[in-house]
Biopython code that builds the backbone (N, CA, C, O; Angstrom):
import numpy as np
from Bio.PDB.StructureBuilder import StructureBuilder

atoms = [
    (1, "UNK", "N", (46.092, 146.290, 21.513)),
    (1, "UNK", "CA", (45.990, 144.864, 21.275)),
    (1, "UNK", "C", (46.299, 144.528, 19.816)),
    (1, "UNK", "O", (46.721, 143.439, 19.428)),
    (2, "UNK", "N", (46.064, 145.495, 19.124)),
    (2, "UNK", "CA", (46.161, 145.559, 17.281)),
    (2, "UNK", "C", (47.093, 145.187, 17.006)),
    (2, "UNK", "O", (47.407, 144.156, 16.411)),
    (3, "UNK", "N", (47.878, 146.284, 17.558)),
    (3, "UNK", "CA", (49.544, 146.704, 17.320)),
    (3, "UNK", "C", (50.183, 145.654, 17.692)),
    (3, "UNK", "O", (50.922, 145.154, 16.844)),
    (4, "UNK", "N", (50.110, 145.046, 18.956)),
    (4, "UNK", "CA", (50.402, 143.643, 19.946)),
    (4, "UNK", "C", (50.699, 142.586, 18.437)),
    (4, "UNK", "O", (51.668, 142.192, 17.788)),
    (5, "UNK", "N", (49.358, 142.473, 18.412)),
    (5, "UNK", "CA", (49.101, 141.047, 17.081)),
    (5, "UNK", "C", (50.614, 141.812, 15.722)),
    (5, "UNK", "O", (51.647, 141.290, 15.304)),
    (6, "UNK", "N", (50.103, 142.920, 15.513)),
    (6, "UNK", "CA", (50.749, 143.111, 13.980)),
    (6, "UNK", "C", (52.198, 142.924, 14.243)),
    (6, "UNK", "O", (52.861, 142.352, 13.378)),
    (7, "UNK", "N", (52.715, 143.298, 15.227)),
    (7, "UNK", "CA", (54.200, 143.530, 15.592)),
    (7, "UNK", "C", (54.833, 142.152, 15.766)),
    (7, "UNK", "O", (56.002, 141.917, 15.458)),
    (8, "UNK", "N", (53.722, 140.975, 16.439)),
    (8, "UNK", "CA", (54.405, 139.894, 16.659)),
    (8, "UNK", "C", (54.005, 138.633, 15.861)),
    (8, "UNK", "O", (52.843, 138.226, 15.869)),
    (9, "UNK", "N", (54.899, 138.080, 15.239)),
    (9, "UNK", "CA", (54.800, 136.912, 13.673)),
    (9, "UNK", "C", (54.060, 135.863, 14.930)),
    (9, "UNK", "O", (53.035, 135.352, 14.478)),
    (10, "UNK", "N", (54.243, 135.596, 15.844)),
    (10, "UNK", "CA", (54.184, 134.421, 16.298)),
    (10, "UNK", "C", (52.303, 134.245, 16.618)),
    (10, "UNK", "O", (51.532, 133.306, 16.423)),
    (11, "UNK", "N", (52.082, 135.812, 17.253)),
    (11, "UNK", "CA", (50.879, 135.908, 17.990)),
    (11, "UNK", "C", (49.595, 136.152, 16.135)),
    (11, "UNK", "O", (48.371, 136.113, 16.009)),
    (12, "UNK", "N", (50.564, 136.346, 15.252)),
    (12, "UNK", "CA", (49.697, 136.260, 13.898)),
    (12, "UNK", "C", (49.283, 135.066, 13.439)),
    (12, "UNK", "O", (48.236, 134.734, 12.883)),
    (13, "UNK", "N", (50.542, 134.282, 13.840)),
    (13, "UNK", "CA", (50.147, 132.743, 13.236)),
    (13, "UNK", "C", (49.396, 131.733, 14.292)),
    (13, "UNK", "O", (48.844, 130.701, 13.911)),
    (14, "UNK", "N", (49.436, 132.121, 15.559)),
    (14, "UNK", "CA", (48.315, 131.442, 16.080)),
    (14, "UNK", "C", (47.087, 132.344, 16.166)),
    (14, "UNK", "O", (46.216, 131.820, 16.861)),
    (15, "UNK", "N", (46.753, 133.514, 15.685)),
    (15, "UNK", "CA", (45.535, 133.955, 14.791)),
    (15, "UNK", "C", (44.858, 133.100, 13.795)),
    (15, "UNK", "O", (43.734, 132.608, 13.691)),
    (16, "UNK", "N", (46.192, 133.099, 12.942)),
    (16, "UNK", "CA", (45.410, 132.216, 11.551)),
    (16, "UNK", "C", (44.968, 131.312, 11.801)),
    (16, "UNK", "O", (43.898, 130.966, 11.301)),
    (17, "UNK", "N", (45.587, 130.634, 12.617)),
    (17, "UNK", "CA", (45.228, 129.005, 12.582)),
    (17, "UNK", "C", (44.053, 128.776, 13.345)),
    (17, "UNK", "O", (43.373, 127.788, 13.066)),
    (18, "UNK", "N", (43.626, 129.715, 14.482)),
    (18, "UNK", "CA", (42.881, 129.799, 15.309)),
    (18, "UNK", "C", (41.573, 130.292, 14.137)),
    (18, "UNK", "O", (40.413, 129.911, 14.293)),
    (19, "UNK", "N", (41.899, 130.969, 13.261)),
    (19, "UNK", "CA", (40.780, 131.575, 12.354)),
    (19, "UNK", "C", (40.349, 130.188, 11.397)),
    (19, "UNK", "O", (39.243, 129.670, 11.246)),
    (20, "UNK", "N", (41.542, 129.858, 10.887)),
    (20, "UNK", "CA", (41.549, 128.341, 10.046)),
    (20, "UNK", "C", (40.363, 127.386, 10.613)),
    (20, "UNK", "O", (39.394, 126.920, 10.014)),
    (21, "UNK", "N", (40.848, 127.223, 12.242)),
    (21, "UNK", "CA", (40.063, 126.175, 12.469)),
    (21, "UNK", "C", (38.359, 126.514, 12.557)),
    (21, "UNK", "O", (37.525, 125.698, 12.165)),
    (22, "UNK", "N", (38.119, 127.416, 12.949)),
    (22, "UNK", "CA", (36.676, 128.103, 13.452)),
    (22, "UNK", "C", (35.937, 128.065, 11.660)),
    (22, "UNK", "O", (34.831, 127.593, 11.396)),
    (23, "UNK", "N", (36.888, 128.681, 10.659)),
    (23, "UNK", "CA", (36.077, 128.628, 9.282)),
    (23, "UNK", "C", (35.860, 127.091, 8.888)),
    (23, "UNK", "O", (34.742, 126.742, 8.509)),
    (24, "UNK", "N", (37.191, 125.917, 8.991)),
    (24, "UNK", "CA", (37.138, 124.447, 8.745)),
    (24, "UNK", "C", (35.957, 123.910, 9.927)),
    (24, "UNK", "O", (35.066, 123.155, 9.536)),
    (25, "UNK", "N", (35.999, 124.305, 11.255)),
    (25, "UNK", "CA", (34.119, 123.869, 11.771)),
    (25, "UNK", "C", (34.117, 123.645, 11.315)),
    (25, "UNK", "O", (34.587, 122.671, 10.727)),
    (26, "UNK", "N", (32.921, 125.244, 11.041)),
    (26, "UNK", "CA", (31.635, 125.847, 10.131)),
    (26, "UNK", "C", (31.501, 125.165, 8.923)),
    (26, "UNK", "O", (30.392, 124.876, 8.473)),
    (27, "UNK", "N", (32.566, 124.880, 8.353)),
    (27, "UNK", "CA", (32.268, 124.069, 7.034)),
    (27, "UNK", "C", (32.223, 122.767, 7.117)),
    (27, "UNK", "O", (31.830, 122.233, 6.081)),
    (28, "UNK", "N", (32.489, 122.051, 7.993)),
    (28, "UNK", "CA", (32.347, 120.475, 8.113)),
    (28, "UNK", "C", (30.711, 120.507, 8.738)),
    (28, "UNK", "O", (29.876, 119.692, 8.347)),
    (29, "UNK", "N", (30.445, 121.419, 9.615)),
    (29, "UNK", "CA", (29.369, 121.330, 10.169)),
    (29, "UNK", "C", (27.982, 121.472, 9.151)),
    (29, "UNK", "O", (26.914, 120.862, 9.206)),
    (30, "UNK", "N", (28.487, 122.599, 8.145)),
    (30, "UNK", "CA", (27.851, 122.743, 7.141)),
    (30, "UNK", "C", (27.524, 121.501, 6.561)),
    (30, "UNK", "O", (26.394, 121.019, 6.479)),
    (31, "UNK", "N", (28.754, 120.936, 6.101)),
    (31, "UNK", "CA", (28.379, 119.765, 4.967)),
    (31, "UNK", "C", (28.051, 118.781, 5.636)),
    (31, "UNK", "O", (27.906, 117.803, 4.903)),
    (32, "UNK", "N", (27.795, 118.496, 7.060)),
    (32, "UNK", "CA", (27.463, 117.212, 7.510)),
    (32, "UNK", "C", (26.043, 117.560, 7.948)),
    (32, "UNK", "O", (25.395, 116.630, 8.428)),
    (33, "UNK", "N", (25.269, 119.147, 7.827)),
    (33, "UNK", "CA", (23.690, 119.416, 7.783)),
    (33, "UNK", "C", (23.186, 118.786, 6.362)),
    (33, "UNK", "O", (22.192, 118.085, 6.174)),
    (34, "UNK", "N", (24.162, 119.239, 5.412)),
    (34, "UNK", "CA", (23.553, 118.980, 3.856)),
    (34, "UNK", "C", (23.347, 117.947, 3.257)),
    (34, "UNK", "O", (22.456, 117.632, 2.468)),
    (35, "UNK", "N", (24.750, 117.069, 3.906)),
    (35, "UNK", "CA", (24.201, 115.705, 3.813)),
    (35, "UNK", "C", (23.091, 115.081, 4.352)),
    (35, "UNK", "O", (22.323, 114.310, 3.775)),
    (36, "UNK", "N", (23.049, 115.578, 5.823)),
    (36, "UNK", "CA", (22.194, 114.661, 6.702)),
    (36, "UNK", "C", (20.820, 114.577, 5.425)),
    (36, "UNK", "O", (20.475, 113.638, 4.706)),
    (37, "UNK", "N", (20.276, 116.003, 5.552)),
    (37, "UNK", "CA", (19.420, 116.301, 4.616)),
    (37, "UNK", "C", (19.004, 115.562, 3.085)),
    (37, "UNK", "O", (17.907, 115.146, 2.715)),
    (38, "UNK", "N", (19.992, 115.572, 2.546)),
    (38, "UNK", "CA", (19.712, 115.112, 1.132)),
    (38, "UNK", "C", (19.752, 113.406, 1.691)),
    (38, "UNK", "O", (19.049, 112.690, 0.979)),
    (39, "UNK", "N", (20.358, 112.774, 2.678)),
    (39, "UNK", "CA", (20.568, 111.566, 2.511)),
    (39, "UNK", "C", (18.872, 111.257, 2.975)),
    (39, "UNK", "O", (18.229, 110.386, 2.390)),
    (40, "UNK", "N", (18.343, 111.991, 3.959)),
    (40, "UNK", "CA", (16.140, 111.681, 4.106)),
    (40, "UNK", "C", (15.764, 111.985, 3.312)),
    (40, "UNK", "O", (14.675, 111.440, 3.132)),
    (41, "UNK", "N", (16.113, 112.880, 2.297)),
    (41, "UNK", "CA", (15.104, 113.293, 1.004)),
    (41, "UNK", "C", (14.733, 111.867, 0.192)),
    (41, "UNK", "O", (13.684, 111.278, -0.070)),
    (42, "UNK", "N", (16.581, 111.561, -0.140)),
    (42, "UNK", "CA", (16.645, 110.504, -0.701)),
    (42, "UNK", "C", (15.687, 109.248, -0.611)),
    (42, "UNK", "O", (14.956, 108.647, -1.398)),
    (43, "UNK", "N", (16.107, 109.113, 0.991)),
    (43, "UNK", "CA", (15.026, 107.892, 1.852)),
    (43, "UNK", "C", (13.569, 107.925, 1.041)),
    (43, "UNK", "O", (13.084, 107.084, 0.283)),
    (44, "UNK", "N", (13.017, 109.305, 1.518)),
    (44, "UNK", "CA", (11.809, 109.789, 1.602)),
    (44, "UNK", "C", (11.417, 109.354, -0.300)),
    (44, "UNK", "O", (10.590, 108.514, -0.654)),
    (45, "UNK", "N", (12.281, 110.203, -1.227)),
    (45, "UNK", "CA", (11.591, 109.754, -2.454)),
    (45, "UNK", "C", (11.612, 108.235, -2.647)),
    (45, "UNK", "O", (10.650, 107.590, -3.065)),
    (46, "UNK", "N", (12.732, 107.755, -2.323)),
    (46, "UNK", "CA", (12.386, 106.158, -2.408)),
    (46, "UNK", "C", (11.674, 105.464, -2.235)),
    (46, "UNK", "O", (11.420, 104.475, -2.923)),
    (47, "UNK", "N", (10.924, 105.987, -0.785)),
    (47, "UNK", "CA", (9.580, 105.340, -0.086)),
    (47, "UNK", "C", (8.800, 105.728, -0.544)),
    (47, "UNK", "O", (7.851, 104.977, -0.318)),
    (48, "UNK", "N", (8.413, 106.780, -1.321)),
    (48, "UNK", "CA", (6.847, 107.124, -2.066)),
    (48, "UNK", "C", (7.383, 107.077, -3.244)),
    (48, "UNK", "O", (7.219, 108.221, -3.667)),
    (49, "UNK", "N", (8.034, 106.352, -4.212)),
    (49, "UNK", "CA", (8.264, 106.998, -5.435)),
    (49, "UNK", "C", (7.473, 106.129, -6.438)),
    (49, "UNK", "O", (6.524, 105.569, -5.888)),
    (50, "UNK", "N", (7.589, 105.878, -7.664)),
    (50, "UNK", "CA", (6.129, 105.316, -8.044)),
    (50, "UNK", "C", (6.401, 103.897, -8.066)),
    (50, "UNK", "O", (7.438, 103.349, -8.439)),
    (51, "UNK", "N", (4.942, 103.171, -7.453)),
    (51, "UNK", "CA", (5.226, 101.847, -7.641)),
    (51, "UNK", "C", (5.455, 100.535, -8.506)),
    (51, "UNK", "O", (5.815, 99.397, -8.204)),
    (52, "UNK", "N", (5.098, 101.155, -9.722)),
    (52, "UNK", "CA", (5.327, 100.386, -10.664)),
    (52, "UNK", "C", (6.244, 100.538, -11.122)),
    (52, "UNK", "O", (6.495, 99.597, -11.875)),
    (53, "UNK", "N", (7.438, 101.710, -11.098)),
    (53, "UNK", "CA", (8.756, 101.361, -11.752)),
    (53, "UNK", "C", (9.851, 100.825, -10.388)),
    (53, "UNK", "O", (11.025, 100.777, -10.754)),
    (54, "UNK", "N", (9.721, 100.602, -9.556)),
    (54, "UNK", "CA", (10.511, 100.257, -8.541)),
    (54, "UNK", "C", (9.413, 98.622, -7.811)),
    (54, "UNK", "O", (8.248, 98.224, -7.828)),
    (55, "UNK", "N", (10.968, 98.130, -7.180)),
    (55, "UNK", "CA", (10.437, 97.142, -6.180)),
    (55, "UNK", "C", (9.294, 97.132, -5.360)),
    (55, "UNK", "O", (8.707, 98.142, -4.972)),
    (56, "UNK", "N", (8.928, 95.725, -5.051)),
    (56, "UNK", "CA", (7.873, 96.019, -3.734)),
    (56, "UNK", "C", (8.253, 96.123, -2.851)),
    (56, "UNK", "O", (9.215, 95.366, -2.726)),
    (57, "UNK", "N", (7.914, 97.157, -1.304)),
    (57, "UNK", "CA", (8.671, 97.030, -0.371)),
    (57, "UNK", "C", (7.957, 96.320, 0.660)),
    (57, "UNK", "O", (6.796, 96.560, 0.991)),
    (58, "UNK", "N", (8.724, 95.411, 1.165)),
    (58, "UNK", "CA", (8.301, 94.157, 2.129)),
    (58, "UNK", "C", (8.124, 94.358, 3.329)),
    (58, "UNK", "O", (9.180, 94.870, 3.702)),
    (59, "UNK", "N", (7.508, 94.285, 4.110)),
    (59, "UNK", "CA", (7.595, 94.423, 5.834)),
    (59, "UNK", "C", (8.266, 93.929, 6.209)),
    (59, "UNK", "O", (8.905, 94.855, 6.709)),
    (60, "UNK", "N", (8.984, 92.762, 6.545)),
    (60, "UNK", "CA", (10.085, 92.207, 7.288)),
    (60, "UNK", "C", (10.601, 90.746, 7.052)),
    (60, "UNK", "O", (10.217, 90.153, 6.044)),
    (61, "UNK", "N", (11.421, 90.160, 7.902)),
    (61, "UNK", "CA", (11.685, 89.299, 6.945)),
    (61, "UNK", "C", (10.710, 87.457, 7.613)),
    (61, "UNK", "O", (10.738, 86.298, 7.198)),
    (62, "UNK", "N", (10.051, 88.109, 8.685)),
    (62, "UNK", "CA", (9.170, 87.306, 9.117)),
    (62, "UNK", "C", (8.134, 87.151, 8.367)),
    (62, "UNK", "O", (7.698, 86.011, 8.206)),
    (63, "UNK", "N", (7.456, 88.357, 7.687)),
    (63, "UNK", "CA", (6.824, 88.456, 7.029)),
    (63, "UNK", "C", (6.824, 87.335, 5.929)),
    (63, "UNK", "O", (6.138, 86.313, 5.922)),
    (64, "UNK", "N", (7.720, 87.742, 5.028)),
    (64, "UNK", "CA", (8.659, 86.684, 3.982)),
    (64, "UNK", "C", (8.377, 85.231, 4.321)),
    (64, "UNK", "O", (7.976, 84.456, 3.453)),
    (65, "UNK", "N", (8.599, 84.829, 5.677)),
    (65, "UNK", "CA", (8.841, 83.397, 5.521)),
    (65, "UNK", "C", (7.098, 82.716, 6.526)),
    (65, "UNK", "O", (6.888, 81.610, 7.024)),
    (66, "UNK", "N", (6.410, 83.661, 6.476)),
    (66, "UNK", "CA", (5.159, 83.508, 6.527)),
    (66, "UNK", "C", (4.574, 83.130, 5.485)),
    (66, "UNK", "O", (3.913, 82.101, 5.344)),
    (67, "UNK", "N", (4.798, 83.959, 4.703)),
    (67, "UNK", "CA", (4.270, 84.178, 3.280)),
    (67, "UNK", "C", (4.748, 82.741, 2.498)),
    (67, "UNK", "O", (4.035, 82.125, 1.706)),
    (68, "UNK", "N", (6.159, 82.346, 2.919)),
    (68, "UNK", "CA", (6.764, 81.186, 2.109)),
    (68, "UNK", "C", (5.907, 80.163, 2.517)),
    (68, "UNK", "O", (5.388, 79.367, 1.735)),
    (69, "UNK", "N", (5.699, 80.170, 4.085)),
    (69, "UNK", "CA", (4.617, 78.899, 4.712)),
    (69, "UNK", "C", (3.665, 78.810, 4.040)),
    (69, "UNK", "O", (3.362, 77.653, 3.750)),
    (70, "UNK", "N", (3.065, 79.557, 3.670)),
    (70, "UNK", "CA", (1.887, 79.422, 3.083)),
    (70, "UNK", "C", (1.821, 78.867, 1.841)),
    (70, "UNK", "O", (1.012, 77.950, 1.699)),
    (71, "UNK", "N", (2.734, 79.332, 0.545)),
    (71, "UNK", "CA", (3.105, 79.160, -0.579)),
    (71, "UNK", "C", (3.317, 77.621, -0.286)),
    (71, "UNK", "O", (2.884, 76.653, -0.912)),
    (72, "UNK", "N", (4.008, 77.666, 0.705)),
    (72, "UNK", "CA", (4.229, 75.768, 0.172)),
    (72, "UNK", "C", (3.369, 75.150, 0.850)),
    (72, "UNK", "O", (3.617, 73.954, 0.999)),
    (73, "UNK", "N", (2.499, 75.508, 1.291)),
    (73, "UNK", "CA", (0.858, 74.760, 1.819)),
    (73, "UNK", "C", (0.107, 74.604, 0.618)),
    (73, "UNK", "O", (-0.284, 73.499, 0.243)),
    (74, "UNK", "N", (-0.096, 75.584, 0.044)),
    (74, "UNK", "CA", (-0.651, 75.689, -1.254)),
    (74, "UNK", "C", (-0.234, 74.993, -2.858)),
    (74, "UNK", "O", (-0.869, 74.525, -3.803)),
    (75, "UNK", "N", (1.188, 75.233, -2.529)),
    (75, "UNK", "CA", (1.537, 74.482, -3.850)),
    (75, "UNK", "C", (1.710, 73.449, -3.453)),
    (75, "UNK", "O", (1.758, 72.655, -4.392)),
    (76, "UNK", "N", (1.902, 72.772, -2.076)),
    (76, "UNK", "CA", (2.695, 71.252, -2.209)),
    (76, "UNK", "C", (2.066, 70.164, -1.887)),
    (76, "UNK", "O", (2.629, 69.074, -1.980)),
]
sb = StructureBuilder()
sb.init_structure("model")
sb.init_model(0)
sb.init_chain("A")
sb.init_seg("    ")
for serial, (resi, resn, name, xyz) in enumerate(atoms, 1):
    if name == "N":
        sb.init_residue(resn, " ", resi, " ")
    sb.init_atom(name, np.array(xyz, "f"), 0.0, 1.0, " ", f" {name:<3s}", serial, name[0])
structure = sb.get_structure()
């Protein structure tokens, strides 16, 4: 089967490419674990990170215009 492959250019180059694609996966698959990953870390420090140098984070946007009802009960 060795000899088969070495002797024939044609049955080498659909080797390579066949090898090409299986290593290009592995590596897309790779980098789309590493991302997934770092992109929740990210999430994750954002959501606990300290509160006084970052925004407040709001519950929703109902929330918001609850909150506005009220504000203008109060001030108006």
């Amino acid at each position: 089967m060795i000899d088969l492959i070495a002797q024939n250019m044609m049955l080498k180059l659909i080797l390579l490419a066949a090898l090409f694609g299986v290593v290009a996966f592995a590596a897309y698959l790779l980098a789309m674990a590493l991302g997934t990953r770092s992109a929740e870390r990210r999430r994750l420090v954002e959501g606990f990170g300290d509160s006084a140098s970052s925004t407040p984070v709001r519950g929703s946007l109902r929330n918001d215009q609850v909150q506005s009802a009220w504000l203008n009960l109060v001030n108006g």
